[in-house]
C-alpha positions in Angstrom: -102.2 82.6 -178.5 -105.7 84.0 -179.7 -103.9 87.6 -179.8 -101.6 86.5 -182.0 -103.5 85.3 -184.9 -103.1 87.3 -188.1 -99.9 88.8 -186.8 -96.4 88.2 -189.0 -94.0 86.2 -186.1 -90.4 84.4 -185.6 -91.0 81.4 -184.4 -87.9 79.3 -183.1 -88.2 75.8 -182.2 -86.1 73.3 -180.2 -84.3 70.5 -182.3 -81.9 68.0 -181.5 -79.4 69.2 -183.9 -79.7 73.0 -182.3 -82.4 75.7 -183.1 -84.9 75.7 -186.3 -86.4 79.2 -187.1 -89.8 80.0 -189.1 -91.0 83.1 -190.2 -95.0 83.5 -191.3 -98.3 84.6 -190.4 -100.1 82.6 -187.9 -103.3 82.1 -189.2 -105.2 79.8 -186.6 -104.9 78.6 -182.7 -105.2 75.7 -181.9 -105.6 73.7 -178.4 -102.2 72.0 -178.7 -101.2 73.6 -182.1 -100.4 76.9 -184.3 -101.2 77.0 -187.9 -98.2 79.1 -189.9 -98.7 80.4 -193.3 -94.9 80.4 -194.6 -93.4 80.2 -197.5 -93.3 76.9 -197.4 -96.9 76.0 -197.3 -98.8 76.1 -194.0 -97.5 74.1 -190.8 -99.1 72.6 -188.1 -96.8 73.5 -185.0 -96.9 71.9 -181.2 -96.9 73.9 -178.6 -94.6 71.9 -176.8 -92.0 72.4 -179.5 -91.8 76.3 -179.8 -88.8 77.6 -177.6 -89.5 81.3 -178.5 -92.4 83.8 -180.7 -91.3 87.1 -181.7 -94.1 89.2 -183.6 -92.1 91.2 -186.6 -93.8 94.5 -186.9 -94.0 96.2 -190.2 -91.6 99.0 -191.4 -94.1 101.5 -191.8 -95.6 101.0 -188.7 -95.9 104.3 -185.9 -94.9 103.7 -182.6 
């Protein structure tokens, strides 16, 4: 997850009720957490909940 950190990601989550999505920049790694900067203030995020990461790249970026 060390790769990861400064990157802009999707995160989806497991939930009883069906899926949860975040969208933010992660901003530390953790051993059993992720620290997201969204828009709603920065969250703490278990490992154990996260189904999927996506990393959103920018729209100017080159391939």
């Amino acid at each position: 997850m060390e790769e990861l950190v400064g990157q802009k990601v999707k995160v989806t989550l497991n939930s009883i009720s069906g899926f949860v999505t975040i969208i933010g920049k992660i901003i530390r790694s953790l051993d059993q957490f992720v620290l997201v900067d969204t828009t709603l203030g920065p969250l703490y995020i278990c490992y154990s909940s996260i189904k999927t990461i996506q990393v959103l790249g920018d729209h100017h970026e080159e391939k």
